[in-house]
Structures are given as C-alpha cells and as structure tokens.
C-alpha positions in Angstrom: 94.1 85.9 119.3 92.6 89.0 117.4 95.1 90.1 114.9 94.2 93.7 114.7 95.6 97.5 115.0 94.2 100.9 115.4 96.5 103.6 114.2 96.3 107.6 114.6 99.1 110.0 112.9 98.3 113.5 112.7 100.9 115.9 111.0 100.9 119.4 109.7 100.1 117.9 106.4 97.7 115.0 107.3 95.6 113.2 109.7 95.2 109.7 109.1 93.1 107.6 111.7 92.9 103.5 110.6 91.8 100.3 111.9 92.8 96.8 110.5 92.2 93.3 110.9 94.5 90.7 109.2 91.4 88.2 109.2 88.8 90.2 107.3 85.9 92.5 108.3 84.2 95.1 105.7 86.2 97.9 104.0 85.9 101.6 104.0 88.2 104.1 102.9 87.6 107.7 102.4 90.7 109.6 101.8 89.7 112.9 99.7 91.6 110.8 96.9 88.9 108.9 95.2 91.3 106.5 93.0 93.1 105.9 96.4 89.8 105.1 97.7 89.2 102.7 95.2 92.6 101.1 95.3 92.6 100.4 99.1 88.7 99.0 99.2 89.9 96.6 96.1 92.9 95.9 98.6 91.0 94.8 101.5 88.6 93.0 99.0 91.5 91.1 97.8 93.3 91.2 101.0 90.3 89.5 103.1 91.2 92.4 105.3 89.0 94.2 107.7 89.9 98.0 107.0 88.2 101.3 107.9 90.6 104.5 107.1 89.9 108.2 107.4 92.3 110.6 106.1 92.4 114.5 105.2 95.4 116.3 104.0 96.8 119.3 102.2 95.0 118.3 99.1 95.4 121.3 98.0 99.2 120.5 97.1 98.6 117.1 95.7 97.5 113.7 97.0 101.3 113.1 97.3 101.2 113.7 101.0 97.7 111.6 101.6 99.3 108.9 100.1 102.1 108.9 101.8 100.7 108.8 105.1 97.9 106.6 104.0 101.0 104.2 103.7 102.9 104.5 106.5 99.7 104.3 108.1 98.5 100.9 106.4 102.2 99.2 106.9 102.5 100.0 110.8 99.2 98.6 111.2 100.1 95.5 109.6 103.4 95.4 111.4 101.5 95.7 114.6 98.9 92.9 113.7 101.2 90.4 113.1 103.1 90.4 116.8 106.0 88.4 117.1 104.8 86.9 113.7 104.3 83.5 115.0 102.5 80.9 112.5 102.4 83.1 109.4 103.2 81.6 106.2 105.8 84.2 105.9 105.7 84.3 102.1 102.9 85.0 99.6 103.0 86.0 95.3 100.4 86.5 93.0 100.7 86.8 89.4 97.2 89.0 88.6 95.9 90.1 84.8 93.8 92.8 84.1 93.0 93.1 80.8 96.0 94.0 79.0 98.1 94.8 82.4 99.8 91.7 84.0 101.4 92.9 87.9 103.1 90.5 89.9 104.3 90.9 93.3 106.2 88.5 95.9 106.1 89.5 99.9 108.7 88.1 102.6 107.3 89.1 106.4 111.0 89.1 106.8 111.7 92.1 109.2 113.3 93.7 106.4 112.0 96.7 104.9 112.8 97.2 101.3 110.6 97.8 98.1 111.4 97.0 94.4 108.8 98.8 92.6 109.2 98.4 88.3 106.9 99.7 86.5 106.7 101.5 83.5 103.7 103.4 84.2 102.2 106.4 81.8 102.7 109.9 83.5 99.3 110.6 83.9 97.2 111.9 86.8 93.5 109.6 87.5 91.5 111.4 89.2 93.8 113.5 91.4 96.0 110.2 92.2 99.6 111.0 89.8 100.9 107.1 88.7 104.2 107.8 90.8 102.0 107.5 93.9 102.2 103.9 93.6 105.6 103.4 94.4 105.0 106.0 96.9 102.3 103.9 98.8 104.0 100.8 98.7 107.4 101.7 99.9 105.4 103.7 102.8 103.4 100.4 103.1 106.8 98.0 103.3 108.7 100.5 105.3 106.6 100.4 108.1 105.4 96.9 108.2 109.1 95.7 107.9 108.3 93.5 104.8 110.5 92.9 102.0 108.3 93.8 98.7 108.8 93.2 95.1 106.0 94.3 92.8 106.4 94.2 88.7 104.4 95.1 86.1 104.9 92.8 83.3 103.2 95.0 80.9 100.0 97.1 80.3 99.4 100.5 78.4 96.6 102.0 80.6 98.1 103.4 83.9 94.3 103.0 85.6 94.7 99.1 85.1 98.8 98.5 85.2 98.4 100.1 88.9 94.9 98.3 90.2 96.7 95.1 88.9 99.5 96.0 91.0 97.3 96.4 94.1 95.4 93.1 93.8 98.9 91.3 92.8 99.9 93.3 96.3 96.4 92.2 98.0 97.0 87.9 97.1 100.2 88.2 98.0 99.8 89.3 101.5 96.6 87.1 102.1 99.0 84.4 101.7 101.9 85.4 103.4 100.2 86.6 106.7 97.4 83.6 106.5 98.5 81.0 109.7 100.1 77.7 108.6 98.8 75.0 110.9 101.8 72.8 110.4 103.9 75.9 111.9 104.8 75.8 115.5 106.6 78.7 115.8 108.2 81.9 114.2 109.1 80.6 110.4 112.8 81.6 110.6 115.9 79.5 112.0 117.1 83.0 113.7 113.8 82.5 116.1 112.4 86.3 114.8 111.1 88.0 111.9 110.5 91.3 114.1 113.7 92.7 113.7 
C-alpha cells in the first residue's frame, strides 16, 4: 500500500502545494527561503522521503509565515501517509554531530501533538531564515502530524550547524519511527489506535 499524500493550502499569506512519500522518491523544495530549502532537501535525504514542495508567501514580511505553513503543510502530509498507522515502529531517536553542534531528537507517532524544542540558538538571521523559525517548523510539523516531538540541542556555537543538526537528528528519527516492523501485526498500542 503506497504511503503517500498530496497537500494544497492557500491563505492570504501563503500557498503551499506538497507531495510526500513515507518510502522515498527524490526531493525538491523551492520555498523563496533558500536555508529552508536546504533544510527540508537534507530532510528528505535523511528522511528517505519522497518530497516535492512549492511555496510562495508574503516574503516581504519575513519567512516567518512560509515556514509556518511549510510545516503545517509537511506534518498533515505525514499524518495522512501513515493511515490508521498500522505496522509502524512507532518510535525513532537519533543522536546527530555536526561539527561542534550535537542535536538529538526522539519521536512517538502517538496521536499526540506536542513539541519540546530546547535550544539555545544565536539570534541570527541565515539567509532570510531567523533561528526562531526552527521551533516554528517543528511545532507546525508535530501539530499536524499528531506526533509527540522532543528535539535538543546539546550544544554548538554556530546557529547554521546547531539547526541542520537538529533537522537530520529530526530526519533519523522519523525514518525509524514510521519504517514498518515485520514482527508487528497491528497498530503498536494496547488502546488499538494511535490516530486519535
């Protein structure tokens, strides 16, 4: 069974229009946002997703809105890809180094949103992209795809390589926890769902 979604949202801020599929394909991303760009490519890389993702937006006001929607975009998609989540490992973590930056994160397909996002990242702007987008995207990103998220960034000093870190700490984490486990017969959850 293909494990794929095709999303469209169009606001008065952006349009987003993105395709996914949980068991890999290329990568495109072209967002206006070229460090977003980068980030989500290196995502699917990581991921062993298939993703191709157009987006425009206001930004004229800030990539804040891009992002944003770029997330909520990314996390229904996954949501929708999984279906009734049967087979899935459920859980995945990475530990990922980056030169001197060190990001882990830890997912639970759990049918819980929530994000813990700690990072002590520089206030600096790459490129258009401000280093509080991050926590932006993923709490957009585990929102929507009802996954509870922890991401930490165990240390670093440059905000270009404490926030890819995070992504490919993000990117092995979910390889692993939406990968199927032949020894699972079911939904891995003694409530029977993982959807609500």
């Amino acid at each position: 069974m293909a494990r794929t979604a095709e999303i469209n949202r169009e606001t008065k801020e952006t349009k987003v229009r993105l395709a996914l599929d949980l068991d890999g394909g290329a990568a495109t991303a072209a967002t206006g946002v070229g460090f977003l760009d980068h980030m989500l490519e290196l995502l699917a890389r990581h991921g062993r997703l298939g993703l191709d993702l157009e987006a425009s937006g206001d930004l004229e006001t800030g990539a804040h809105h891009t992002t944003e929607d770029v997330g909520i975009c990314l996390g229904q998609a996954i949501d929708e890809a999984l279906g009734d989540r049967a087979g899935v490992r459920r859980y995945g973590s990475a530990l990922i180094p980056m030169d001197e930056a060190l990001a882990e994160c830890a997912i639970d397909i759990s049918g819980r949103p929530y994000c813990a996002f700690d990072a002590d990242l520089p206030d600096v702007s790459i490129a258009g992209f401000d280093t509080d987008l991050a926590e932006e995207f993923f709490r957009a990103v585990s929102n929507n795809s009802k996954i509870t998220l922890h991401i930490w960034v165990r240390s670093g000093s440059n905000a270009h390589h404490m926030i890819e870190a995070s992504f490919k700490a993000f990117a092995r984490a979910l390889r692993e926890a939406v990968s199927i486990d032949p020894e699972e017969t079911g939904v891995p959850s003694t409530k029977g769902t993982l959807t609500e």
